[in-house]
C-alpha positions in Angstrom: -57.5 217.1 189.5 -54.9 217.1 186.0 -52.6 217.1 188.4 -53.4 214.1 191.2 -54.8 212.1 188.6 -51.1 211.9 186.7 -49.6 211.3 190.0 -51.8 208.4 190.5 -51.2 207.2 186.9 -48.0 207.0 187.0 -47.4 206.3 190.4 -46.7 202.3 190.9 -48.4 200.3 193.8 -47.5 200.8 197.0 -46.3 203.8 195.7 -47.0 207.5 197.4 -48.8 210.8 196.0 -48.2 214.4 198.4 -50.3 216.8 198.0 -49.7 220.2 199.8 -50.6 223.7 200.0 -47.8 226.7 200.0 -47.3 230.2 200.0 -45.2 232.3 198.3 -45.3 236.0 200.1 -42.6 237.0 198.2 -44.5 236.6 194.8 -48.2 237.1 196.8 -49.3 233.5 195.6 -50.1 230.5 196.7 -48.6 227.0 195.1 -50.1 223.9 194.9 -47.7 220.8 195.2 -48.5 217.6 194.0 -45.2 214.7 193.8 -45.1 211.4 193.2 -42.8 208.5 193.8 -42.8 206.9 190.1 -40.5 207.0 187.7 -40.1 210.5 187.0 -39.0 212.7 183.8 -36.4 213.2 182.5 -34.8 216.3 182.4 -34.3 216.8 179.1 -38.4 216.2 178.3 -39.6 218.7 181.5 -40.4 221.3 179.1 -42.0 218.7 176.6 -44.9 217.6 178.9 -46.5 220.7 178.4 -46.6 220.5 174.9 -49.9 219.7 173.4 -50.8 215.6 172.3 -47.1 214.6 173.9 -47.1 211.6 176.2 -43.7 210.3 177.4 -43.2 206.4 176.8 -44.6 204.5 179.8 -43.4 200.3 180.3 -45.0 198.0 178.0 -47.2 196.5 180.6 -49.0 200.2 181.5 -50.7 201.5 178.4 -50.9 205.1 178.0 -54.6 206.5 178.6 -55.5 210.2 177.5 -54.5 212.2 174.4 -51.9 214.2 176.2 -53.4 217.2 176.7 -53.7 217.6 180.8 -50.7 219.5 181.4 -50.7 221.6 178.3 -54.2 222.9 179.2 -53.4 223.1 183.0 -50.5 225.2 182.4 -52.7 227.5 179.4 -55.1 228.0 182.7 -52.6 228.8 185.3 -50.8 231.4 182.5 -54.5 232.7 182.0 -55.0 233.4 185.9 -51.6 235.1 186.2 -49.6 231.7 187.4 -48.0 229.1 186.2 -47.4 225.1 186.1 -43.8 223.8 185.9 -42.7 220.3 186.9 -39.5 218.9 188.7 -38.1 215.6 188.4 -34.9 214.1 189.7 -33.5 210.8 188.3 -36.0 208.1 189.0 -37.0 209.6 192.6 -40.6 210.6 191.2 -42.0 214.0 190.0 -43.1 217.2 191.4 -45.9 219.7 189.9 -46.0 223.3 190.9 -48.9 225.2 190.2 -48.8 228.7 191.6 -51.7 231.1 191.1 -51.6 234.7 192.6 -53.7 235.5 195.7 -56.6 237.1 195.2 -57.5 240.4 196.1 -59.9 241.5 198.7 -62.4 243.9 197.6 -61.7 247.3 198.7 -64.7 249.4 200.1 
């Protein structure tokens, strides 16, 4: 919910959030997609996001809302499960959250 909630956050009107569902049977996981088509990040702060109590600068008319820690304890989770959270953004064209957890697996008899 971290995750769709930032999209729509930072998403302007008329705007679009994706949501999709992958898999990964090279790595036996499954990844959870979210983009958006906001502003994105910049490259050099990708890393950043995930630090704890860090929000990037928003416009002047969109206060920031949150203490900045979604991402930071998202990823902590994922890392704690065996996955991972890592974002992609591309000059202005929006951002795109990967979360990828391993499959679990079934119980043998």
């Amino acid at each position: 919910t971290n995750l769709l909630g930032n999209a729509a956050k930072f998403t302007p009107a008329h705007g679009e959030v994706e949501m999709r569902l992958a898999e990964d049977p090279q790595a036996n996981a499954v990844m959870i997609i979210v983009r958006d088509s906001g502003v994105g990040i910049p490259a050099d702060k990708l890393e950043l996001i995930f630090e704890p109590f860090i929000q990037l600068e928003r416009s002047l008319t969109t206060p920031a809302e949150g203490a900045g820690l979604g991402l930071a304890i998202s990823r902590d989770l994922a890392r704690g499960m065996g996955g991972d959270l890592r974002a992609e953004s591309y000059g202005g064209q929006g951002a795109t959250l990967i979360l990828t957890l391993p499959k679990a697996t079934p119980p043998t008899e």
